[in-house]
C-alpha positions, 0 to 999 in steps of 0.5 A: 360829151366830157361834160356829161361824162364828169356830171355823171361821175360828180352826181354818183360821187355826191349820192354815194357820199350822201347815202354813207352819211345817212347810215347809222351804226349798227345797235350795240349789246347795251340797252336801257329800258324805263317803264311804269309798273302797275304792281299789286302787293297781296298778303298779310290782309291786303291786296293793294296796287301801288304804281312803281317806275322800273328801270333796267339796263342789259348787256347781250351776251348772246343774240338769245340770252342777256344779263340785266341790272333793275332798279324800281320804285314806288310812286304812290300808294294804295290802301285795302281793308284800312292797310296801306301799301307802298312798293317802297324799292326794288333792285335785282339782278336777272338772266334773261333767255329770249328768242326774236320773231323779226321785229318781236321779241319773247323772253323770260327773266329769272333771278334775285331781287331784293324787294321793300313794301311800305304797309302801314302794319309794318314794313316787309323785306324779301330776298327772294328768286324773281321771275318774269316773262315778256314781249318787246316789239322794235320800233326802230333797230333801236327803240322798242316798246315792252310788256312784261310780268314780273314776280318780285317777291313770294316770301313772309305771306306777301307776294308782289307782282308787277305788269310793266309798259316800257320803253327801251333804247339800244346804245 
């Protein structure tokens, strides 16, 4: 019976031990997201869409609000009625209101970007207010993947818009 009685406490201590070990800390406010955007410059005669690697990284100040840092650029080029066109970088920084359904999340982004286009006509520089709306779905507590539209740039007769497929980490 003591037999039985000391297996029983050995097995409950070792599946305790074993079931703490397997969980992860929670996910802190800081995260990163990576993703490629399929921007489109239009104005001054051309509508081109040039590809774009966007990065960001967050901090949550709130469960519904963050602030953002992006950085992005350019990956190749495109070319309409003979102009050629380069979304040569883009930084910015962003509030971010947001809103969970369970594993989804729905945000908007507004704020300050300073945006390069590359056109063979002559470059084009924009400090301008940047706006942006979106969709996150938690893969995992830490993984998600995204979907967002972002305005970058609406000044001196060009205008450029991104679509981003990303993925994001939380630390």
């Amino acid at each position: 019976m003591k037999v039985i009685a000391i297996a029983t406490a050995a097995a409950s201590l070792l599946l305790g031990v074993a079931a703490h070990a397997q969980q992860a800390p929670a996910a802190g406010p800081l995260y990163g997201e990576l993703g490629y955007s399929w921007t489109q410059i239009h104005g001054n005669g051309v509508k081109a869409t040039p590809g774009a690697v966007r990065g960001i990284i967050g901090y949550d100040v709130h469960p519904n609000l963050a602030v953002e840092g992006m950085l992005e650029g350019g990956t190749g080029h495109d070319t309409d009625n003979g102009i050629t066109a380069k979304l040569k970088s883009s930084y910015g920084v962003f509030v971010k209101p947001k809103y969970d359904f369970g594993n989804t999340e729905v945000f908007a982004r507004v704020g300050f970007a300073r945006t390069n286009v590359g056109l063979s006509t002559g470059d084009v520089s924009s400090n301008d207010f940047a706006y942006g709306v979106g969709a996150k779905y938690n893969v995992t507590p830490r993984v998600n993947v995204g979907l967002d539209y972002t305005r970058l740039a609406d000044k001196d007769g060009v205008k450029v818009d991104g679509v981003t497929l990303g993925l994001g980490y939380r630390f």
